[in-house]
C-alpha positions, 0 to 999 in steps of 0.5 A: 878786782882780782884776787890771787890764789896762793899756796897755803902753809902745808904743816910743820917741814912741808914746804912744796906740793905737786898741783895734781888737778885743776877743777876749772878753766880760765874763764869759767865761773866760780863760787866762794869756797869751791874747790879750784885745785887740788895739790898733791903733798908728799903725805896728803892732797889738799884742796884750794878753795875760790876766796871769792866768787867771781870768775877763774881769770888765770892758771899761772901753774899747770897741773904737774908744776912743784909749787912752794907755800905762798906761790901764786897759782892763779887769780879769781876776778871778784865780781865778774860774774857768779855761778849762773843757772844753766839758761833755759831750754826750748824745748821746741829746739831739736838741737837742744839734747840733755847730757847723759848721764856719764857726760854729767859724770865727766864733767864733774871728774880731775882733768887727769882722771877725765884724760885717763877715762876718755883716753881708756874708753872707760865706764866712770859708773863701773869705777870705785871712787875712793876721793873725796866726796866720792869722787874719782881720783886719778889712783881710781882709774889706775887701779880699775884699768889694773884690775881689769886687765885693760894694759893702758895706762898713760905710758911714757915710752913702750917697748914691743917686739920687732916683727921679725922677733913678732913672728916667732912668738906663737899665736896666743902666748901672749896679750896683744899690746906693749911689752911695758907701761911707764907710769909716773910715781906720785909725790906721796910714792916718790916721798915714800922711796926717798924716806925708806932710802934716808932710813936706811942710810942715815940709821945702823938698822937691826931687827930682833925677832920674838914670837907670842903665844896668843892664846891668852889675849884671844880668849880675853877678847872673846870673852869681853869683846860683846860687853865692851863693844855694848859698853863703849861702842867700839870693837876690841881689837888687838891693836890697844893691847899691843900699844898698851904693851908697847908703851909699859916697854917704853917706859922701861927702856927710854931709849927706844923712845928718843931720837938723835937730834945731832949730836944730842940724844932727845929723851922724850917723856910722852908716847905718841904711837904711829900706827901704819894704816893702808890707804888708796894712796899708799901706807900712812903712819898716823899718830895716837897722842898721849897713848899711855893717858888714854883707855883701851876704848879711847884707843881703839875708838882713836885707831878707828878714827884716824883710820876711817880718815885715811880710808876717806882720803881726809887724814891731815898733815898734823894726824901724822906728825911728831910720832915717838914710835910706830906700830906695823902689822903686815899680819893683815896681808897675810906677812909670816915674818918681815924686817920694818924700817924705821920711820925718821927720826924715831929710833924704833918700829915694831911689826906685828905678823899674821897669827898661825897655830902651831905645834910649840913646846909648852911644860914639857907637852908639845901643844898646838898654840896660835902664835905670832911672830913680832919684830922690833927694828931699832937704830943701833947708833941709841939702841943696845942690842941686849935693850932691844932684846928686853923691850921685845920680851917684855913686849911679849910677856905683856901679850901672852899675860895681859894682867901685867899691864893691869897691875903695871909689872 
């Protein structure tokens, strides 16, 4: 009997996905809930189990196909034979070889990543694998090919220069090779483009800038940072002081928590913050519910959570969903100052910049002090100017006197 393998529901709004890799062929046998394809949504991969045991009879979808939820994208016949043991091997038989061990590699690799191996003549052993399991996605084998210099990835068209133009180029000015390699973007890095396009053109974006003495909040955590670790077994980092802080401004300035849902203007009475986290796939917002119900260690172990998830490859769709406000920090890249875009439909983000010490004037004294620059971005269409202003300073007065968020001032 054959069973059909269908898109499963994807989370609230993701109705598509793009099938990135197929893990067996027609006619190969499967088990029960191992992995058959893996599709690629435009936040997360997921994988599609076998439902049954049997044998892969069709792939109705190929690798590269849109796909919407409850399409078929194959069938297991039921019954038609389990994963069977390899069949002993005569070991009088000079034609039996065992497969190296990079063969067994390659076996086991996504057909696109595969391609990309055998097409780039690579080594799978000298590749870090970021998927699941450990396994090599097809991000991998880009990011080693870029990072060795090796020039050939899947091209879809490239341009070198005529011989005529070739002979006046000295010897050695330039790798030999194509002049451009074409890579198609991913579903995650094509979604990615169209949000920061809708964001901007469906929001009056403006960012307010402010700057943070930091000195207060350093001291504080190198003061409690082994006891709190020792106590809550988890690491005091910046990152629960500002979400703190973020929400007490919140709570001050409601608007800055709303959305516009039409022609109404949606006020929402919990704080679920975002927090930008870089993954192998790109930047992801995961969401911290109920911030201002949870502790600093509660929000730090979260933050640890979520962000162990994305580094894994792991993060679900609901792990990113329904955020009131977000949190970016490029200061981790080394970014002095920078303008966020919003993430729709929240109607603020707040970036956070690289700490540098510099000379400020403080009673009168010119001081060295280690500052950061913050920015807040806010659609003008819910947000006034002076309440941006305001959030952000008080923001700032939370940072450099962390007490206030203890008495609530």
């Amino acid at each position: 009997m054959a069973i059909e393998i269908k898109v499963p529901e994807m989370g609230e709004s993701v109705t598509e996905a793009t099938i990135s890799a197929w893990t067996k062929k027609e006619g190969e046998a499967v088990n029960a809930d191992e992995v058959l394809a893996i599709l690629e949504t435009d936040k997360v991969s997921l994988e599609i189990p076998s439902p049954v045991s049997g044998v892969l009879k069709s792939i109705s979808k190929k690798v590269g196909d849109v796909v919407k939820v409850r399409d078929i994208i194959g069938a297991v016949e039921e019954g038609a034979g389990a994963v069977a043991a390899p069949s002993p091997t005569k070991a009088s038989s000079p034609e039996t070889v065992a497969p190296s061990a990079s063969e067994k590699v390659n076996e086991e690799l996504p057909p696109a990543a595969r391609k990309l191996i055998e097409e780039n003549h690579l080594n799978p052993a000298q590749i870090k694998s970021t998927g699941r399991n450990g396994q090599i996605t097809k991000e991998d084998v880009l990011a080693h090919i870029a990072s060795a210099g090796k020039g050939s990835t899947p091209q879809v068209a490239a341009v070198s220069p005529s011989p005529e133009i070739a002979k006046q180029i000295p010897q050695g000015s330039r790798a030999q090779g194509p002049r451009e390699n074409v890579v198609p973007m991913t579903k995650l890095r094509q979604t990615i483009a169209n949000r920061l396009v809708q964001g901007q053109a469906t929001a009056a974006i403006l960012t307010t800038f402010n700057e943070v003495d930091m000195s207060a909040i350093m001291d504080l955590r190198s003061k409690y940072k082994d006891k709190f670790k020792e106590t809550h077994g988890i690491g005091l980092g910046f990152m629960s002081l500002f979400t703190k802080a973020a929400v007490a401004a919140l709570k001050s300035f409601p608007a800055i928590n709303a959305e516009i849902r039409g022609t109404d203007i949606v006020y929402k009475n919990f704080y679920d913050i975002g927090v930008a986290v870089g993954g192998p796939k790109g930047l992801v917002v995961p969401v911290v519910r109920d911030a201002d119900l949870l502790s600093f260690a509660q929000i730090e172990a979260e933050i640890a959570r979520l962000a162990g998830k994305v580094k894994d490859g792991k993060v679900a769709l609901e792990d990113m969903e329904g955020g009131t406000f977000s949190i970016t920090n490029g200061g981790i890249y080394g970014s002095m100052m920078s303008t966020p875009i919003l993430n729709p439909p929240q109607s603020a983000i707040l970036g956070m910049h690289n700490i540098v010490k510099r000379a400020v004037v403080v009673n009168d004294q010119i001081v060295i002090r280690p500052m950061m620059y913050l920015a807040l971005s806010y659609d003008h269409r819910i947000v006034d100017g002076k309440e941006a202003v305001q959030f952000l300073v008080k923001i700032k007065e939370s940072v450099e006197d962390p007490t206030r968020l203890l008495f609530e001032v």
